[in-house]
Backbone as CSV, one residue per row, in Angstrom:
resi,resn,N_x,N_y,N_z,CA_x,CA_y,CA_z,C_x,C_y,C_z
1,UNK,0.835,-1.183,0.000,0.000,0.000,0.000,0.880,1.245,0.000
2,UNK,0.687,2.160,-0.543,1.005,3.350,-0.645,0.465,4.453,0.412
3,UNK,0.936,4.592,1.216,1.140,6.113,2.502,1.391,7.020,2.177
4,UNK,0.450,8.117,2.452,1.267,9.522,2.451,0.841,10.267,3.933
5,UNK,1.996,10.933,4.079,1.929,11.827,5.536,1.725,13.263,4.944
6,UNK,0.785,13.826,5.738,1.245,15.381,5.377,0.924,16.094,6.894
7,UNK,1.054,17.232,7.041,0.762,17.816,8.734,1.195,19.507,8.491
8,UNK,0.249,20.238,8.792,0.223,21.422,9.046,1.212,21.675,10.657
9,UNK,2.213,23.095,10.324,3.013,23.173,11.334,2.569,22.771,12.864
10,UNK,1.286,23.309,12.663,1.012,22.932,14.330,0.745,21.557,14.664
11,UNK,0.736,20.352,13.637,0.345,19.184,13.588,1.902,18.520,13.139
12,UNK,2.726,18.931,13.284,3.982,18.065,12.774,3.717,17.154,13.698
13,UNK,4.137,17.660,15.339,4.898,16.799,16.349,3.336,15.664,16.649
14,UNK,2.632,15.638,16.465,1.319,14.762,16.826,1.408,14.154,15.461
15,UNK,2.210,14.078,13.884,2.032,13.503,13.067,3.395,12.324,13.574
16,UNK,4.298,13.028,14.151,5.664,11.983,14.328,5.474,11.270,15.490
17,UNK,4.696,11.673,16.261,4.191,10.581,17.403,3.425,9.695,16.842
18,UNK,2.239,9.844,16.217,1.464,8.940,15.434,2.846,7.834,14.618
19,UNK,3.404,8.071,13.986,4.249,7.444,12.918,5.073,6.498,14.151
20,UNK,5.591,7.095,15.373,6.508,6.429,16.043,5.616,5.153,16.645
21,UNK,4.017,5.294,16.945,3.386,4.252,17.448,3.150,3.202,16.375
22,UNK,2.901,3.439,15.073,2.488,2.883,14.162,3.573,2.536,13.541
23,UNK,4.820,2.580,13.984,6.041,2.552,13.080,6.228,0.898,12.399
24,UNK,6.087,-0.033,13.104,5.682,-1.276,12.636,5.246,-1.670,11.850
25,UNK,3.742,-1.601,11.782,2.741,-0.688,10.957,3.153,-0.573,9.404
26,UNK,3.975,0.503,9.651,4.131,1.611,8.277,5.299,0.691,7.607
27,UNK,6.261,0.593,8.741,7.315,-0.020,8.101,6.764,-1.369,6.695
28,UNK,5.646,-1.812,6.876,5.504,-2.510,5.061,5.036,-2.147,4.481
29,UNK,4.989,-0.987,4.352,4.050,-0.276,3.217,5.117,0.605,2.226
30,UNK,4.686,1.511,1.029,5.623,2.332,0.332,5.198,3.767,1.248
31,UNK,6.182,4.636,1.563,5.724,5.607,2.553,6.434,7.023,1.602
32,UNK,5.077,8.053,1.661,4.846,8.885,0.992,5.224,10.351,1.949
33,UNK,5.301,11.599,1.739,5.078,12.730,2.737,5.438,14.209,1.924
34,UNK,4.771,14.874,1.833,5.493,15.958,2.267,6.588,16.529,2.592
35,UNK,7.772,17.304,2.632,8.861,17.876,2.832,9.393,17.863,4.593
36,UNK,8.788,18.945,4.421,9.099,18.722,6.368,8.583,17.558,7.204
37,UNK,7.312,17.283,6.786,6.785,16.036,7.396,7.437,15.166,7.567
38,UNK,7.870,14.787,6.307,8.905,13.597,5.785,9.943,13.197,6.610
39,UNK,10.433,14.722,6.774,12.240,14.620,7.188,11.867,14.684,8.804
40,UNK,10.718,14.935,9.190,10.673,15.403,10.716,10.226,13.472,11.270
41,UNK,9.441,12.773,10.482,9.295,11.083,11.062,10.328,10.895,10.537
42,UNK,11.869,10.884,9.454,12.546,9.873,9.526,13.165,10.053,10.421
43,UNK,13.467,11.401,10.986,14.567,11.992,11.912,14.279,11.032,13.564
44,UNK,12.678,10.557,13.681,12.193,10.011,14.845,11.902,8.492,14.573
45,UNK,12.512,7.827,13.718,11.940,6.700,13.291,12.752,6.044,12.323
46,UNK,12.710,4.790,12.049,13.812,3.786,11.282,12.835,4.029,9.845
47,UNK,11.621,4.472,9.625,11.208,4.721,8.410,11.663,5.191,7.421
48,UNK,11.229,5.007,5.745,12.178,5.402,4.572,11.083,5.809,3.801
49,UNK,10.529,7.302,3.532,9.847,8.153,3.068,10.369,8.435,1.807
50,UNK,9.923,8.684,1.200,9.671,9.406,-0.435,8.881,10.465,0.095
51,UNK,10.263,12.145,0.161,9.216,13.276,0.381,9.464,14.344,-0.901
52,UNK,8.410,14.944,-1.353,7.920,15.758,-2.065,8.364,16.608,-1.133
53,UNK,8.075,17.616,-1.674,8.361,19.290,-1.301,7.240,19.974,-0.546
54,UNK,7.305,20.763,-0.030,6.640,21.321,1.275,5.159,21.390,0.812
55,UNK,4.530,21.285,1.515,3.105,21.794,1.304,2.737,22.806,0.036
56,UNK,3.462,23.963,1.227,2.942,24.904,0.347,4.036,25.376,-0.822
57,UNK,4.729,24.520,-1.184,5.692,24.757,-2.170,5.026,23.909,-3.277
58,UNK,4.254,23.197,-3.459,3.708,22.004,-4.379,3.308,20.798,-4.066
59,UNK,4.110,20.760,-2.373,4.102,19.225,-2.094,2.672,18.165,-2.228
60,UNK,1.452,19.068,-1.745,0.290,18.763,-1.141,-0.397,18.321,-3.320
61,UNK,0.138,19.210,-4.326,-0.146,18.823,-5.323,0.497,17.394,-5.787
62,UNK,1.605,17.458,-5.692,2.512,15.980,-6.064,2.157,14.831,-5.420
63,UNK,1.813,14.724,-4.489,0.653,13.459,-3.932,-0.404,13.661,-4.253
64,UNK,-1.206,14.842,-4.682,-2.743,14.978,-5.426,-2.366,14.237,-6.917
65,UNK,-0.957,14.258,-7.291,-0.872,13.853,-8.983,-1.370,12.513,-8.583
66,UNK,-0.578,11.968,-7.856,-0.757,10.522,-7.326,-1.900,9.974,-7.273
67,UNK,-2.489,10.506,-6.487,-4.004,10.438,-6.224,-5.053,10.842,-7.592
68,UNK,-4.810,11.182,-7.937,-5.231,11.706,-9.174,-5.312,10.309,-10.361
69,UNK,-4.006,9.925,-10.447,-3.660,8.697,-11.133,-4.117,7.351,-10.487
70,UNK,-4.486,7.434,-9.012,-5.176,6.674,-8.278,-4.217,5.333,-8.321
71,UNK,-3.289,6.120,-7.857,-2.089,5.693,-7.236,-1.278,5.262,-5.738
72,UNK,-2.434,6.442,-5.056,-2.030,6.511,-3.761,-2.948,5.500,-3.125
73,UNK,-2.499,5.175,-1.782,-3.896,3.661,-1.270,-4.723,4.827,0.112
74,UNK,-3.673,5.489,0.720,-4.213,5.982,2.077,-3.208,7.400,2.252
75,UNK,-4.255,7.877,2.626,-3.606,9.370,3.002,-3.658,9.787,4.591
76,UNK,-2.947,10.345,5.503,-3.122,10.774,6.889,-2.373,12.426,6.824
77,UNK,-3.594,12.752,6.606,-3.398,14.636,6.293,-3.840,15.428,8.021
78,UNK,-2.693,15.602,8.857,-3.171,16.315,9.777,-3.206,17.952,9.689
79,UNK,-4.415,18.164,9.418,-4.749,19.440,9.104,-5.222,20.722,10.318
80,UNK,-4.721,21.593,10.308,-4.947,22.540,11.867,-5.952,23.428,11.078
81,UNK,-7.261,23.118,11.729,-8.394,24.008,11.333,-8.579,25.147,12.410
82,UNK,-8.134,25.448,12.958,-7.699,26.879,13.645,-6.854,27.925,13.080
83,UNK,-5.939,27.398,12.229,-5.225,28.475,10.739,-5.224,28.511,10.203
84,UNK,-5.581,29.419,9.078,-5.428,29.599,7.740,-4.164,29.175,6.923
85,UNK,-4.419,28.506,5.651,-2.994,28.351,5.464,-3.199,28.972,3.874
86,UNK,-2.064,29.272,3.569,-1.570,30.257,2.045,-2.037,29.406,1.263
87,UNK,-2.095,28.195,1.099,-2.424,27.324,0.250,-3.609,26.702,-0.432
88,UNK,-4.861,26.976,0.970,-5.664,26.186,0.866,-6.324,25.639,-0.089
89,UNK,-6.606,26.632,-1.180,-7.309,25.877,-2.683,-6.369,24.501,-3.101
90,UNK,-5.262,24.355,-2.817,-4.115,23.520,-2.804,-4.944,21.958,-1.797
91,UNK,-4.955,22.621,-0.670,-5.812,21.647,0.295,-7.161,20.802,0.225
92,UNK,-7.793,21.651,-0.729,-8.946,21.456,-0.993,-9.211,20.662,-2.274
93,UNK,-8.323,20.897,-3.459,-7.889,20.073,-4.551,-7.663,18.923,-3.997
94,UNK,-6.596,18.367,-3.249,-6.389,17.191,-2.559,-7.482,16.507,-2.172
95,UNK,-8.209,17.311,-1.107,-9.207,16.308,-0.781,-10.130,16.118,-1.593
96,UNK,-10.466,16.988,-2.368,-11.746,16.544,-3.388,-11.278,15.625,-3.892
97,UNK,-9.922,15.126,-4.671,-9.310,14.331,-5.427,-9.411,12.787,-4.777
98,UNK,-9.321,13.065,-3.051,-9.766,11.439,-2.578,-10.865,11.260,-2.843
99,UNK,-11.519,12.076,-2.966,-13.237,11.734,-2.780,-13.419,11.503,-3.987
100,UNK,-12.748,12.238,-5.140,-13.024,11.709,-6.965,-12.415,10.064,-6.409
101,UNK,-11.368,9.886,-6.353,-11.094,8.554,-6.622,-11.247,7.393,-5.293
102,UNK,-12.199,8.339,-4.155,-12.587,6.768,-3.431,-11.353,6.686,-2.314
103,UNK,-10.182,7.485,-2.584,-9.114,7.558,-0.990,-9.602,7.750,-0.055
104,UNK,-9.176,6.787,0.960,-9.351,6.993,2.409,-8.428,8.177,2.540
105,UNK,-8.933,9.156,3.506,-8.051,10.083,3.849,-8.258,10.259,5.641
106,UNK,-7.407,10.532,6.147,-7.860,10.963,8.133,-7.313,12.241,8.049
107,UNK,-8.174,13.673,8.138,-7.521,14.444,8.947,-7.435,14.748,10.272
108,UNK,-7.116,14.037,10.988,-7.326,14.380,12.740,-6.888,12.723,13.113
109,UNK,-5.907,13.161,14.197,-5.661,11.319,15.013,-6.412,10.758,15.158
110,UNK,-7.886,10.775,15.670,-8.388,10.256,16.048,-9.305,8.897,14.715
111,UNK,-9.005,9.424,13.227,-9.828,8.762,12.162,-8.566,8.250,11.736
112,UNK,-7.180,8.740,12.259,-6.294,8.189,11.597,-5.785,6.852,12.265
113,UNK,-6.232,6.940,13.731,-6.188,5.758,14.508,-7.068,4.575,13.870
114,UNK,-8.065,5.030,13.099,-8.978,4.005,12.699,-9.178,3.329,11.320
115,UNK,-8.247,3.948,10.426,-7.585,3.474,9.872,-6.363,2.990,9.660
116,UNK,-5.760,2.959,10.462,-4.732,1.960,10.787,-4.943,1.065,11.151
117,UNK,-6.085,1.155,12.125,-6.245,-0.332,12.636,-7.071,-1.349,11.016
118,UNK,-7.489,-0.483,10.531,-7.962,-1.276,9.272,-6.877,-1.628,8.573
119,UNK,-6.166,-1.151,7.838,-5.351,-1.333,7.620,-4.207,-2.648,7.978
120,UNK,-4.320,-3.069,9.453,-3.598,-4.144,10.111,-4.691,-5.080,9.974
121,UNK,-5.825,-4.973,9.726,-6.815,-6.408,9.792,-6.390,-6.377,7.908
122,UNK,-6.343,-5.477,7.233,-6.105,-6.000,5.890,-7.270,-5.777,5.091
123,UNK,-8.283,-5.017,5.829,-9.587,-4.184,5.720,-9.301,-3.583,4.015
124,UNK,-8.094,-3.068,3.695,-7.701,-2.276,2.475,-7.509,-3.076,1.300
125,UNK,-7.012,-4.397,1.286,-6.995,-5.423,-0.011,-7.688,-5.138,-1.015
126,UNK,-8.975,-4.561,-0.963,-9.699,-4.117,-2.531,-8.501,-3.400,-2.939
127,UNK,-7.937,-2.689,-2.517,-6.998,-1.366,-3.063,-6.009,-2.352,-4.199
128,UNK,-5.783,-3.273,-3.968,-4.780,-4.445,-4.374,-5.207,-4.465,-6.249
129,UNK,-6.373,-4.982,-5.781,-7.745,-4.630,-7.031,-7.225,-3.480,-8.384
130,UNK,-7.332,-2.265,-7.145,-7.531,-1.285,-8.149,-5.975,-1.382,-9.186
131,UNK,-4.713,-1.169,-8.454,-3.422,-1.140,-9.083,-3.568,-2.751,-9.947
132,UNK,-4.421,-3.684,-9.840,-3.916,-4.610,-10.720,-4.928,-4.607,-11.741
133,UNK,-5.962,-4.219,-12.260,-6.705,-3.872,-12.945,-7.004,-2.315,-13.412
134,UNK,-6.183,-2.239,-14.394,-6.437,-0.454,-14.417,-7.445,-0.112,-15.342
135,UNK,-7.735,1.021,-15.839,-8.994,0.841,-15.854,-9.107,0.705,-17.949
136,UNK,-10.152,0.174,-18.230,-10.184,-0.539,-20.012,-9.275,-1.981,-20.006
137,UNK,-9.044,-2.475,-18.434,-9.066,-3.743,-18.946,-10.139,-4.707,-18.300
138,UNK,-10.897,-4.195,-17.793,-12.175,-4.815,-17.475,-13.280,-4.578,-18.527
139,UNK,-13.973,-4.791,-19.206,-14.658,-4.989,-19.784,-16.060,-5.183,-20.150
């Protein structure tokens, strides 16, 4: 499965705690992030990220390409809805883009806790589906 991390500044350190509990977890999956995100869980964790560039530099688009191509399996976007961020039409592209293609997304620990635990029962296997059948070869 394909991971991506992303976390608004005030959500870094609650995104690298999340990653350090789940590190097990994550460790079999392909792991996706953001710029700072990225570098702030490997710095706390034996994890090996593929990070894109900051949020608001493009990053939050370059996993939307992904997603877009319906590429990505799961997203954990901790988003601080108490600030405005420079980007947001950026933010908002993203998420519409899970919802075009059916991504699970968590913004907040508490949905991201609950997909993980799906995730460990194996709850996600349709996803398996989608990357091995793309789409005009079903019929």
């Amino acid at each position: 499965m394909k991971i991506a991390f992303i976390a608004h500044d005030r959500k870094k350190e609650e995104i690298v705690n999340f990653a350090i509990a789940y590190e097990k977890t994550f460790s079999h999956h392909e792991l996706y992030s953001t710029g700072t995100t990225g570098k702030n869980i490997m710095g706390n964790t034996e994890l090996q990220i593929h990070r894109f560039m900051s949020g608001p530099l493009g990053g939050d688009q370059q996993i939307g390409a992904l997603v877009a191509e319906n590429e990505m399996d799961l997203i954990i976007f901790l988003r601080d809805p108490l600030m405005a961020q420079p980007h947001e039409p950026d933010i908002i592209a993203l998420l519409r883009l899970c919802d075009v293609q059916g991504i699970p997304v968590a913004t907040n620990v508490a949905t991201a806790e609950i997909l993980v635990k799906a995730l460990e029962r194996g709850d996600f296997a349709w996803r398996e589906l989608v990357h091995k059948y793309k789409p005009g070869d079903i019929e």
